[in-house]
C-alpha positions as CSV (number, residue, x, y, z in Angstrom):
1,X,-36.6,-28.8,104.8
2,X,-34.5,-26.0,103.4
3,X,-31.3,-26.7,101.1
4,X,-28.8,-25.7,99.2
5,X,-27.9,-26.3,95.4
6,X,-24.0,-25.7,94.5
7,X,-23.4,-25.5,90.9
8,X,-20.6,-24.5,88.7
9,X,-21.1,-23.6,84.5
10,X,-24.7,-24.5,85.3
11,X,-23.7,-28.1,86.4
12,X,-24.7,-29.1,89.7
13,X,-22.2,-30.8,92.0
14,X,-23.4,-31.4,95.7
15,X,-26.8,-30.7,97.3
16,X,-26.7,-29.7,100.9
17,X,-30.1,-30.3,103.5
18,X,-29.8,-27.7,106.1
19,X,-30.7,-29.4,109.0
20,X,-28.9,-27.9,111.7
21,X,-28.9,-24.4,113.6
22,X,-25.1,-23.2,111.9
23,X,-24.4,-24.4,108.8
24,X,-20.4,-23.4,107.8
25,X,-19.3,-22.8,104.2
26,X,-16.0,-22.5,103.0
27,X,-12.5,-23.6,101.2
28,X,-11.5,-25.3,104.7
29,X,-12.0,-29.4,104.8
30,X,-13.8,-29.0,108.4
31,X,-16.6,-27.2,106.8
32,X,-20.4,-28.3,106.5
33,X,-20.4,-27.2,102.9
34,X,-16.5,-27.4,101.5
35,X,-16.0,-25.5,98.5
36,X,-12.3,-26.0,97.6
37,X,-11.5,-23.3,95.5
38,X,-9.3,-20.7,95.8
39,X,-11.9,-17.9,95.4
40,X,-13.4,-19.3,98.6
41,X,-12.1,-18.5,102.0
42,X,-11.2,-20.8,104.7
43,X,-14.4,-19.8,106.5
44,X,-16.0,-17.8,103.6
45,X,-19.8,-17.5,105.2
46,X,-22.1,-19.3,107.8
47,X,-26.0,-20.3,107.3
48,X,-27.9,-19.9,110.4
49,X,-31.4,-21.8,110.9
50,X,-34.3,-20.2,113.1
51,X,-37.6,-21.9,112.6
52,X,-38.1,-21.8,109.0
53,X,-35.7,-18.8,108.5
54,X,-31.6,-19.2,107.0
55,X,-30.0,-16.1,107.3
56,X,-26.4,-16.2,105.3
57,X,-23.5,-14.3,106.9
58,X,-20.4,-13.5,105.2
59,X,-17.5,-14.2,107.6
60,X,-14.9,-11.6,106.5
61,X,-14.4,-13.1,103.0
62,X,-11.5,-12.4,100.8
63,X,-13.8,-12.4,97.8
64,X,-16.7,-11.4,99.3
65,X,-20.6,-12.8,98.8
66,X,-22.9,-12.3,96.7
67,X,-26.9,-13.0,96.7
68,X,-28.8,-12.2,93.9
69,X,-25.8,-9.9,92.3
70,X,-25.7,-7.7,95.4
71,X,-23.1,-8.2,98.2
72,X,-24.4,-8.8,101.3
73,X,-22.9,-8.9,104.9
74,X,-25.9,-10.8,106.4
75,X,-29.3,-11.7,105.1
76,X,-32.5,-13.3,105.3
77,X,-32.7,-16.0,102.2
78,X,-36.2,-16.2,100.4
79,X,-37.1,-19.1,98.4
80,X,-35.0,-19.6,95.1
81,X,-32.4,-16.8,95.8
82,X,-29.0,-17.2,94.2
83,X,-25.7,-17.2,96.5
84,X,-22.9,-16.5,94.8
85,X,-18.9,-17.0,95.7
86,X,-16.4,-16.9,93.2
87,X,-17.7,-18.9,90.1
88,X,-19.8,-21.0,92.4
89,X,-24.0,-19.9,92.5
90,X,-25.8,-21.9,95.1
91,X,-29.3,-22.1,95.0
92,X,-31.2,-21.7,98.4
93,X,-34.3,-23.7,98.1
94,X,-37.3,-23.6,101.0
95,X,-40.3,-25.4,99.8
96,X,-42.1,-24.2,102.6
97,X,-41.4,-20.4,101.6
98,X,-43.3,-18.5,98.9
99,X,-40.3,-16.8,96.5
100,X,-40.3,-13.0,96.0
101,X,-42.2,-11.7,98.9
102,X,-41.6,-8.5,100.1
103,X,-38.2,-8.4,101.9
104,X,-38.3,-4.5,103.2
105,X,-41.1,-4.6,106.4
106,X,-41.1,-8.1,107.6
107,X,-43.8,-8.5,110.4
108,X,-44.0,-12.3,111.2
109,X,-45.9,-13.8,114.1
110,X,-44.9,-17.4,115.4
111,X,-43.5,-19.5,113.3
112,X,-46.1,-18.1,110.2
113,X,-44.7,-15.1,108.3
114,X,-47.3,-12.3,108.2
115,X,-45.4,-10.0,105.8
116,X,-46.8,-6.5,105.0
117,X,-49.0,-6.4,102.0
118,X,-47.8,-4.4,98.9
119,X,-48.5,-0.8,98.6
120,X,-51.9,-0.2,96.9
121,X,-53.2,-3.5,99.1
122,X,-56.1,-3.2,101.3
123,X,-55.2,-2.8,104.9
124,X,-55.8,-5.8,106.8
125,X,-58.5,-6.0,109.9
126,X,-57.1,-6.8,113.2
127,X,-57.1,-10.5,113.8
128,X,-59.7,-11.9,116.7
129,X,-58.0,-13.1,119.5
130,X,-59.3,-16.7,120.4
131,X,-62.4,-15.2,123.0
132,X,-63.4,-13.2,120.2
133,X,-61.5,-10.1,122.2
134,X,-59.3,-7.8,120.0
135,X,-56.0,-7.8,122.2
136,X,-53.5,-5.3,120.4
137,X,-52.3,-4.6,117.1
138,X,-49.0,-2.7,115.4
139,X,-50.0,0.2,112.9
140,X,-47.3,1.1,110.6
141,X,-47.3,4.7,110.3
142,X,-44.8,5.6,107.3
143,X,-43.2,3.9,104.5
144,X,-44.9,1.7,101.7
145,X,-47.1,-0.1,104.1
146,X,-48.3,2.8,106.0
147,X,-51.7,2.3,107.4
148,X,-51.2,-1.6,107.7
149,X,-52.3,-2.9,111.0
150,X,-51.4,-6.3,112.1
151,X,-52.9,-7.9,114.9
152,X,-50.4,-9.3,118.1
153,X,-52.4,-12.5,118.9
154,X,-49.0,-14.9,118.9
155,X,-46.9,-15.3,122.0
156,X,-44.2,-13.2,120.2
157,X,-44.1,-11.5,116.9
158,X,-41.0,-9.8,115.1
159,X,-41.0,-6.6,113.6
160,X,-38.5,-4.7,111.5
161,X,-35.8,-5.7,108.9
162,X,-33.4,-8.6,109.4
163,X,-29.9,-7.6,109.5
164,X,-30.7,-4.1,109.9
165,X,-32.7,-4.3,113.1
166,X,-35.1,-6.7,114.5
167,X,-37.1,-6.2,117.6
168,X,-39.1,-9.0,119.2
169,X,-43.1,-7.7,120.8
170,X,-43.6,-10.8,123.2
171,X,-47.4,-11.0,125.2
172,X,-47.5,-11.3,128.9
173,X,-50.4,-12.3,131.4
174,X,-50.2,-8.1,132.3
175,X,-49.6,-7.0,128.9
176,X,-47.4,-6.5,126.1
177,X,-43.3,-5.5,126.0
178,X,-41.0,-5.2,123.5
179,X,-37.1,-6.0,123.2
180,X,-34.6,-5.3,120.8
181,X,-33.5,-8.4,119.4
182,X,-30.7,-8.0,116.2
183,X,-29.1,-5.5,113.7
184,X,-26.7,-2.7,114.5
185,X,-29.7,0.2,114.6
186,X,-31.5,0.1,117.9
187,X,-35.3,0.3,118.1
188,X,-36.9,3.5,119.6
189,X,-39.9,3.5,122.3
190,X,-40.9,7.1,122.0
191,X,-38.0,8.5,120.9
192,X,-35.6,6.5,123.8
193,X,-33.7,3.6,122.4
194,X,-34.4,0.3,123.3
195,X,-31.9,-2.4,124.9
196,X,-32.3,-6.1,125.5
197,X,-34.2,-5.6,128.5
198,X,-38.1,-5.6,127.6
199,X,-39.8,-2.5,128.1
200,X,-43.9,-2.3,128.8
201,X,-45.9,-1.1,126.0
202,X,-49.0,1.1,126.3
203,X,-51.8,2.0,124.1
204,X,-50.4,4.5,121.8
205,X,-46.3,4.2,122.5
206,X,-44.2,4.9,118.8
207,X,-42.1,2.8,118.1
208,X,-39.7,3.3,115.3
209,X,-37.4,0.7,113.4
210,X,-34.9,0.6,110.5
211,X,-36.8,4.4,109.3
212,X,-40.2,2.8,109.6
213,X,-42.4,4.2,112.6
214,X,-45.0,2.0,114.0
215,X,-47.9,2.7,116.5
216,X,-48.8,0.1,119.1
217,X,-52.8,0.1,119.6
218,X,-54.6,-1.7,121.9
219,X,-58.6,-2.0,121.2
């Protein structure tokens, strides 16, 4: 279960489980985590849960925060990264999460994170579906993980980078669609932006997302 360690001068003071879907964070006493310091706003950020997945979102904040030195607006916490808020550093933990993997091009199927292998990496085989039939696969076409090809054989897998854009590729009894799902930059489906609504996929459609153009390919 993922947590998270609030320390001041290197001397921990409370450690949080995250256990439900919103976890609040701030100076005000109604908050799940209360910081009460005046560095820390009232509602300074919120800690959303999706699976196995926090995401931190700064609400706004006076002071601003912080992960890993950088400011962030919203983000996708790894394993062992550092949130910072005035002199506070909180230490996100998530046993079940490997630290330092590639946060650019995030391609996760299910509830298991298949994340796009580093440049120089072999590029993985399509997956077997479970009759032995190859179903349908996403090729990245550009970027560092260019030539990568990951097979769809989950009920939904999600493509793209969080906070940025997210788009969700969901399998049907007639075939594949895909839907736009988070992130200010909409997905494109041949060069037409894509909405909430699903939209059909067919063998060979382009998809681009946050700069990174993908190829759907069905065998």
């Amino acid at each position: 279960m993922p947590k998270m360690i609030v320390s001041i001068d290197g001397v921990v003071i409370k450690e949080v489980q995250l256990t439900k879907d919103r976890t609040s964070l701030g100076r005000r006493p109604y908050n799940d985590i209360v910081i009460d310091n005046l560095a820390v706003s009232g509602e300074h950020a919120v800690l959303q849960m999706s699976g196995n997945e926090v995401y931190l979102e700064d609400l706004n904040s006076t002071n601003g925060t912080y992960v890993n030195g950088k400011a962030v607006k919203k983000l996708l916490l790894q394993n062992s990264d550092t949130v910072e808020i005035g002199k506070y550093k909180i230490k996100y933990v998530n046993e079940a999460q490997p630290a330092g993997f590639e946060k650019t091009m995030i391609i996760k199927a299910g509830s298991a994170g298949l994340v796009a292998p580093p440049a120089g990496a072999p590029a993985a085989a399509p997956a077997a579906d479970v009759g032995g039939n190859i179903s349908a696969a996403i090729k990245v076409m550009s970027g560092a993980a260019a030539g990568r090809e990951v097979a769809l054989v989950k009920v939904v897998t999600t493509i793209g980078k969080p906070g940025v854009a997210v788009a969700a590729i969901t399998k049907r009894p007639q075939g594949f669609v895909v839907a736009h799902v988070e992130g200010a930059g909409k997905p494109t489906l041949n060069g037409a932006p894509i909405g909430a609504e699903p939209v059909i996929l067919k063998n060979g459609d382009m998809l681009e997302l946050a700069g990174t153009q993908m190829q759907f390919v069905q065998h």
